[in-house]
N, C-alpha and C positions, 0 to 999 in steps of 0.2 A: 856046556853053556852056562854064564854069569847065570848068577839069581833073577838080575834087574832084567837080562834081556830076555829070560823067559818069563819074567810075569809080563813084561811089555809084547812077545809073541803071544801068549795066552788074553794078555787082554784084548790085542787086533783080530786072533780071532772069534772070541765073543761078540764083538763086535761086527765083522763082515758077517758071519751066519745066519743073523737074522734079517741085512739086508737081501742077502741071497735068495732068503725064502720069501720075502716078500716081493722080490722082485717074477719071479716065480709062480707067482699067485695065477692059475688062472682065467684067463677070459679078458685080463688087460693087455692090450697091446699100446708097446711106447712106440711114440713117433722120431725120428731122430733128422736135425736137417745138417747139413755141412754148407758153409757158403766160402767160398775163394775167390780175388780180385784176377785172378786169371785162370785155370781149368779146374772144373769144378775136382773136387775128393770125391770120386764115385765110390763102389763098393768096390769096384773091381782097382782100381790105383792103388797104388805099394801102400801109402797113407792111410787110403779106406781099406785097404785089411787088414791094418794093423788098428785102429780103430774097429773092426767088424771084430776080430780076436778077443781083445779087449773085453769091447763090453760080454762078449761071448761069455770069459771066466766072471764076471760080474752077475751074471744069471740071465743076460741080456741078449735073445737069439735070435739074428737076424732071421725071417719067414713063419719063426713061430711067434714071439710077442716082441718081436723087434720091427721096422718100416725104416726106410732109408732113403731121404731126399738128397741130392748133390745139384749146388749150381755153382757155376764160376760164372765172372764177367769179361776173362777174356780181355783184360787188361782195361777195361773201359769201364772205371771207376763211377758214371753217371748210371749204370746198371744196376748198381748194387740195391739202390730201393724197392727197383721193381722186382728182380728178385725176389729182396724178401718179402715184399709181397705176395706171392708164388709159393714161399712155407708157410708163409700165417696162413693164406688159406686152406694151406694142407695140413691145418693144425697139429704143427710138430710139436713136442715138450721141451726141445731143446736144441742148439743150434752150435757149432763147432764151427768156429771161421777164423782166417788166419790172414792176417794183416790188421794193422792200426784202420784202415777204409772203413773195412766190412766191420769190424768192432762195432765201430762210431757208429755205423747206418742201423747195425742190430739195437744199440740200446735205445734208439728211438721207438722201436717196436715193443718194449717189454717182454719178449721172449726170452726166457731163462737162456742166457750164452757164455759161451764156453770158448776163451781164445788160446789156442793152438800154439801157435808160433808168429815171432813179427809184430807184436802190437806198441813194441815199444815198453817204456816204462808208463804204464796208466797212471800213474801217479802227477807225475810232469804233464802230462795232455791233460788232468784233469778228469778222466773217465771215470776214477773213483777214489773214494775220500781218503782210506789209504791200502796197502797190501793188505794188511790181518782184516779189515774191516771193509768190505769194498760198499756196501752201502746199496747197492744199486743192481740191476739185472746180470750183471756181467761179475766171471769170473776168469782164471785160468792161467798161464805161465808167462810170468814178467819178464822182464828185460835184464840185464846186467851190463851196459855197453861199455859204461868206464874199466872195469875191470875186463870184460875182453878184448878193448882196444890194447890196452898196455901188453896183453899178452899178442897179439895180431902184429903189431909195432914191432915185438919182439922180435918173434919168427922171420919177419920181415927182414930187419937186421942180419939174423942170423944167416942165412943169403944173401944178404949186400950190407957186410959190415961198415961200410961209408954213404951208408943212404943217410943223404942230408933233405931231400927232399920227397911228400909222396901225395899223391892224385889220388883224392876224395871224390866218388861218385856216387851219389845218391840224386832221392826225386825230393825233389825239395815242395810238393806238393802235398806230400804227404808229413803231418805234423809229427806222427812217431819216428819216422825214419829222420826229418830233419833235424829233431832233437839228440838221434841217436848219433849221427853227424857232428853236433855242437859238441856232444861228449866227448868223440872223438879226437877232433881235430882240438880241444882242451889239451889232450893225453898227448897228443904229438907236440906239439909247442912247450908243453913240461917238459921232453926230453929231448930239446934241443933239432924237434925236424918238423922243417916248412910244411905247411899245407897247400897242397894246389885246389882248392876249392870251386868241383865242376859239379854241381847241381843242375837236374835235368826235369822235363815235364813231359816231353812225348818223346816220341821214337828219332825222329828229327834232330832233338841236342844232343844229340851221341855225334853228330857230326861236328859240331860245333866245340864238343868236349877234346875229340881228337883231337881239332884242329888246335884249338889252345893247348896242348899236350905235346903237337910237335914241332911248335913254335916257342916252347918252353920245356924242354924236356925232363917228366919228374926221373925219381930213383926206384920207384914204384908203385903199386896201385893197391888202392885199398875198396872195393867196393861192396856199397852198404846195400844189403838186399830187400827189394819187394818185387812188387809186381811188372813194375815197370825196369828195374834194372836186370829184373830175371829173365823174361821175355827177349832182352835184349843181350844175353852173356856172351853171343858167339861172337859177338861184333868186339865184344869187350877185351876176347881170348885169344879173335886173330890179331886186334891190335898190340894187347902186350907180346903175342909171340913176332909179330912183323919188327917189332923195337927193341925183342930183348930183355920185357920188362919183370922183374919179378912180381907178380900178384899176388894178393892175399882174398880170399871169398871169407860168406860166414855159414857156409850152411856144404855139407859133405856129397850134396848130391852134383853143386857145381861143380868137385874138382872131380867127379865121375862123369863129366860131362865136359869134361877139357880144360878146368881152368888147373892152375898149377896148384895151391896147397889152400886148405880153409882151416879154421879155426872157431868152433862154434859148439852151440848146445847141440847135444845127439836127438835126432829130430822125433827119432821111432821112441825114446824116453817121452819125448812132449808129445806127443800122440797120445800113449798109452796112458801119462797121466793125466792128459785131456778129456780121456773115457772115464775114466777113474772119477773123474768128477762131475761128467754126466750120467754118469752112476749113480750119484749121490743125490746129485736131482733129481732122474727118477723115482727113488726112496724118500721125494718129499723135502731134502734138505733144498733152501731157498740160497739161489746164487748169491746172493746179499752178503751171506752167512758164511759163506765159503773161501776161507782166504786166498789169496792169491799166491800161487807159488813160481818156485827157483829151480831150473835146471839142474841136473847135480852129474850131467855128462856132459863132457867136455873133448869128443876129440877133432886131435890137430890128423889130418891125412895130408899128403904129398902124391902127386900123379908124377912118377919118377918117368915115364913116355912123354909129357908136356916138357919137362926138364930137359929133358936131351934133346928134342926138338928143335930146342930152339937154345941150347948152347950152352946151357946156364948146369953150372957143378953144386951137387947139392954136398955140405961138408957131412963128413960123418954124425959130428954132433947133434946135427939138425936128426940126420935121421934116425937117429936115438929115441931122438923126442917125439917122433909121430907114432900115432895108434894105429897107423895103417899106411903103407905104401903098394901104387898102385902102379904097378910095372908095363 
């Protein structure tokens, strides 16, 4: 081992040991809440154990000084207040939510919060003054949309070497995921391919999006994920497969869930370092304080069963390039 990276290992763990032990101290028990714009993170959810783990190596154990609140809304975004009202009165110390919604309703409360995944770029929405310095009750994992649309666009291509044109679907209700959209469909017009621009609000414009989809037919589909487009993937997954269409997701759990290939942050990485930072709030560091950080996993998966399906030849190349194929 370099010099520099062991004094840099020796300095982090100087540093985590004495959080450990204080976190440890006891007779305190931390309160921990999760909130989600559709099912809640319970303990028991693949997210909420990886989250439970987490804080676990943190000194953080759930039953002994650890409590565990979970709500979702179940796609109906007018919930999310009263919810949180439902933590604050269970006075939690910290809150883990995922989507731009639930952000935006948290920092109204002043609870120390913790965003997951999905909130967009906080920065562009204005949630906070900038990444190193957020300023404000809210902290947790940014956005990068421009750089992984060009890579999404890519893949895309690489599958339909002549796609000239591709269907944008997002909820245009929501201001993170809109903006993540704008960036988008930016990166596709830089490189010479049409936007079909289907922005949706309930469950209902999914028929409407079809509809302008096969009265124009794109080259492929690119859809931008929250609450409301996740909720609705299956409708998403028979239409690309009924048309043939190559799809692209952002998030690894929809193309284990049928859609054909994603391209996105590795979700169980933002979890873990979502604990990682409600760690640190427990140990008294103020989210304020706490910069906002970047994904640093990235994998592309391909559901090679969704592929054959429905006709479409993945080239070798392509599957070079995936971190996982799901047969």
């Amino acid at each position: 081992m370099r010099r520099r990276e062991f004094l840099a290992v020796l300095g982090g763990a100087m540093l985590v040991n004495p959080l450990r032990a204080k976190a440890q101290t006891p007779g305190r028990t931390y309160h921990l809440g999760t909130l989600h714009p559709a099912a809640p993170v319970t303990e028991a959810s693949p997210f909420g154990k990886i989250v439970i783990k987490a804080l676990a190596e943190h000194g953080f154990v759930l039953g002994q000084n650890l409590t565990f609140d979970a709500r979702g809304a179940m796609g109906d975004v007018a919930k999310l207040p009263g919810l949180l009202g439902e933590l604050k009165a269970r006075d939690v110390d910290a809150i883990i939510v995922v989507g731009y919604p639930a952000a935006l309703a948290a920092m109204a409360t002043g609870i120390p919060t913790v965003g997951a995944v999905g909130l967009g770029d906080p920065v562009e929405t204005r949630m906070i003054e900038s990444l190193a310095h957020p300023g404000g009750n809210i902290t947790g994992i940014s956005d990068v949309a421009t750089t992984l649309t060009t890579k999404r666009l890519s893949l895309l291509r690489g599958l339909s070497p002549n796609m000239r044109k591709v269907a944008m679907l997002w909820n245009k209700d929501d201001l993170g995921m809109s903006l993540r959209y704008e960036a988008s469909a930016k990166v596709a017009q830089a490189i010479g391919i049409t936007v079909q621009a289907l922005g949706v609000r309930e469950p209902d414009d999914f028929n409407e999006a079809f509809s302008v989809m096969n009265d124009d037919m794109p080259d492929g589909i690119l859809m931008v994920s929250d609450a409301l487009t996740t909720l609705n993937r299956k409708r998403v997954f028979d239409f690309a497969a009924a048309h043939r269409l190559p799809a692209i997701y952002e998030y690894d759990f929809l193309v284990r869930d049928g859609g054909l290939m994603s391209y996105g942050p590795d979700l169980t990485e933002s979890f873990e370092r979502a604990s990682a930072l409600v760690a640190r709030i427990f140990n008294g560091t103020r989210a304020a304080d706490l910069p906002f950080e970047q994904p640093t996993r990235y994998p592309f998966v391909i559901n090679m069963k969704t592929a054959k399906s429905i006709g479409l030849e993945v080239p070798p190349t392509l599957l070079a390039l995936a971190d996982e194929v799901i047969e």
